[in-house]
N, C-alpha and C positions, 0 to 999 in steps of 0.2 A: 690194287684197287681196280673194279670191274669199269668196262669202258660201257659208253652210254650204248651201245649195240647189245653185248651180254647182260647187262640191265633189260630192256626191253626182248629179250630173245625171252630170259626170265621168268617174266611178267605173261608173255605170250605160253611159256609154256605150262603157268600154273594152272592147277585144275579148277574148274566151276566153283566149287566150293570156296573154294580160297574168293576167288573173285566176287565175291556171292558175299562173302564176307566183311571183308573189305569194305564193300560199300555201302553194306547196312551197317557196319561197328560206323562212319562218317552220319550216315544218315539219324543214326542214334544219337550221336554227339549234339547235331543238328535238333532232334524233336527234343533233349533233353535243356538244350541251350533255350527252344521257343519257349518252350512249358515254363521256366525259372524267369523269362522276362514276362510271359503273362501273369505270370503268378503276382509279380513285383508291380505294375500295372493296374489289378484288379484290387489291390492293397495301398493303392494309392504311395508307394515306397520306393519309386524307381531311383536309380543311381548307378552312380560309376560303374558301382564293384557287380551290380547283377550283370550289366555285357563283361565285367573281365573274367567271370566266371562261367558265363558262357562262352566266351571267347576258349577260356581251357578246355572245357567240357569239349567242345568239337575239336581242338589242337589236339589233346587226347586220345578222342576214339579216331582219327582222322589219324594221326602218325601213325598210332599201332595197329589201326586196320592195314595201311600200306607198308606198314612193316611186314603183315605176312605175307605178303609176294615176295620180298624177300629170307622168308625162311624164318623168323624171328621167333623163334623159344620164348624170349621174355614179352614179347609182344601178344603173344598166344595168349601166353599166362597170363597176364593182364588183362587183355581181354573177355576172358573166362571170367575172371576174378568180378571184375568191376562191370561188365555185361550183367554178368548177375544179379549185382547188388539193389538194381530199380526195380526190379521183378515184380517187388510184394507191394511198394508204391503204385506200381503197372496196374497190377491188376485190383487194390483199393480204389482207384480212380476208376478202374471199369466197373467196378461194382456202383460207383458212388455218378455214374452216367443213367445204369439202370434205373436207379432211384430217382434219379433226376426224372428220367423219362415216363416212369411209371407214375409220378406223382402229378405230373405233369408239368412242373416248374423248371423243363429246363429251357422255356421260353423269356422268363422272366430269368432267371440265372443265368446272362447269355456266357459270361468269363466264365463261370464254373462250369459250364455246357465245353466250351473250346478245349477248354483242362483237361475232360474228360477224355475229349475224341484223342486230342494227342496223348495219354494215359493207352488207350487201348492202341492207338497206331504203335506206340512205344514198347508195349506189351507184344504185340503182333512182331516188330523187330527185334526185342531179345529173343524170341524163339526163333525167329530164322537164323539169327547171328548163333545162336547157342547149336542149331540141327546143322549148320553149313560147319562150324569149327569142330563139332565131335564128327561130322561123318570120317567111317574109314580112310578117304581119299584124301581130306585136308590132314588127318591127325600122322598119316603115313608121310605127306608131302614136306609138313614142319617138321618132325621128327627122324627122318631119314638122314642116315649118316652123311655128313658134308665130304668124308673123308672119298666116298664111292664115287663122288660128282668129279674129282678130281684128276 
């Protein structure tokens, strides 16, 4: 088991990208958790299970983002996987912002105005998390035989 020095020696010597990622896959978990509690809110439906569900959603991207500072294969994978999968919500909400804006009702619709913005910030962070985990430099970083480190 690595001691808390090669931990942080680690961490310091992972490339941008990693780091980069990291903190948007948290930050994702984060605008995915607010979106699910305004939603619940503006539906007058709040309860337990929308925060334990948000609570996972950020434990989630929030582990396995800090998973890839340490090298994590499955956390990669995961990440790719499930990064992905709000995408086409992402950007139905940015579409449905336009609308808003262009009709001019997103004055009067102020919850489905907020929905929106985090729809498009959300949108805006799977593509950084998606261009930070395929660049060369993180895919070489995860991928790179443990066996050479050694």
């Amino acid at each position: 088991m690595p001691t808390n020095e090669e931990v942080i020696a680690q961490i310091k010597n992972a490339p941008a990208q990693i780091k980069r990622a990291a903190q948007v896959a948290t930050l994702l978990g984060l605008l995915l958790a607010t979106r699910a509690i305004i939603l619940a809110i503006g539906e007058n439906r709040l309860s337990v299970k929308q925060f334990v569900y948000s609570a996972i959603f950020i434990g989630f991207f929030a582990t396995n983002g800090v998973s890839l500072l340490q090298k994590s294969r499955a956390g990669f994978v995961l990440l790719l996987i499930f990064g992905s999968i709000p995408i086409l919500g992402s950007l139905a909400g940015g579409l449905h912002l336009l609308v808003l804006v262009f009709t001019g009702a997103f004055l009067n619709r102020v919850s489905e105005t907020v929905v929106s913005v985090i729809c498009v910030l959300q949108l805006l962070a799977i593509v950084v998390l998606l261009v930070s985990m395929l660049s060369s430099a993180a895919r070489s970083y995860i991928w790179e035989s443990t066996q050479s480190q050694a």
